[in-house]
N, C-alpha and C positions, 0 to 999 in steps of 0.2 A: 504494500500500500504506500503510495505515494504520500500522504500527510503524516503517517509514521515514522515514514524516513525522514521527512521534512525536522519532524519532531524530535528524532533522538541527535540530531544532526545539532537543532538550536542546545538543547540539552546539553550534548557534550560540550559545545562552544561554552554555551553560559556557565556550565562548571569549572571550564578550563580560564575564563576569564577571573573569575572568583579566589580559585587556587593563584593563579599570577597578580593579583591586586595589581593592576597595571593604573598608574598614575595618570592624572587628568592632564593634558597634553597644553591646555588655556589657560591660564589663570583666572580665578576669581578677583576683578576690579571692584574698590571701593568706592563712594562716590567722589570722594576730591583724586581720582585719577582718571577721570572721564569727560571727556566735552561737554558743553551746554546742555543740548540736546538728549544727549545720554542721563546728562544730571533730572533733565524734566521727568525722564521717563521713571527713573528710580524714584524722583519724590513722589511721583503719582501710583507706584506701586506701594512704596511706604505707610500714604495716605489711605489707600484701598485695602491693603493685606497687612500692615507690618513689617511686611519683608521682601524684600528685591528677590524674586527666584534666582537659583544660579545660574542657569539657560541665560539670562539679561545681563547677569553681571559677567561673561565671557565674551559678550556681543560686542559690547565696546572695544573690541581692538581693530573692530571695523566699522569706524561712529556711521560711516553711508548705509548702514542695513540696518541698525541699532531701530528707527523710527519707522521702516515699512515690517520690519517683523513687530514691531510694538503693534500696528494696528492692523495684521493678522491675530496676532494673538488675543486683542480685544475682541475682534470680529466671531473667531472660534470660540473663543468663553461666553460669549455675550449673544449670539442667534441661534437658533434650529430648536429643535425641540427636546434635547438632552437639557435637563437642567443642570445649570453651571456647576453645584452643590455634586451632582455625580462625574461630571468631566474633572473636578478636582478630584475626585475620591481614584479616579481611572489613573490621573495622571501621580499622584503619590503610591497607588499599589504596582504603576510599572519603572517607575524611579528603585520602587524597593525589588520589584525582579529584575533589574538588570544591575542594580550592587549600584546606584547613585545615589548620590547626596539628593535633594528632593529639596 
C-alpha cells in the first residue's frame, strides 16, 4: 500500500530527525534587530497574542517578505470556516510532531 509506505517513510524520517536534534539553521530576531516594518508586525502580534511566533521572528532576515506573509497569515487565521481557536490548536499539535518550538 502506497500511504503505508508513505507513512513509515515520514516515520523513520521524523524519528531520525528527533535522534539528531538538528539545530535551527535562522535565528530567532528580537524586536530592536529588525526594520520598521518588521517592528509593526511584532507589536501587532504582541498586542493580539502576547507573543511574536517564531515562524515571524526568523522572517526578518528578509524584511521584503516579512509584510506579504504577515497578511497571508492574517488572511489564513482570520477567513473560511475553521475557526481560528482550532487552526491554533492544528498549528501547536504539528509544531509539537515535528520537534519545534511553537
Amino acid at each position: 500500500m502506497l500511504s503505508h509506505s508513505i507513512l513509515t517513510v515520514y516515520h523513520s524520517l521524523h524519528n531520525s530527525l528527533i535522534i539528531h536534534n538538528f539545530m535551527p539553521r535562522l535565528s530567532k530576531l528580537s524586536p530592536d534587530q529588525v526594520d520598521a516594518g518588521s517592528r509593526q508586525v511584532f507589536d501587532q502580534f504582541m498586542r493580539e497574542r502576547g507573543n511574536v511566533p517564531n515562524m515571524f521572528r526568523t522572517v526578518p532576515h528578509r524584511p521584503e517578505i516579512m509584510q506579504t506573509m504577515n497578511e497571508h497569515f492574517f488572511k489564513v487565521m482570520n477567513t473560511g470556516t475553521v475557526s481560528r481557536k482550532l487552526k491554533e490548536m492544528i498549528s501547536v499539535r504539528l509544531s509539537y510532531l515535528n520537534t519545534c518550538e511553537y
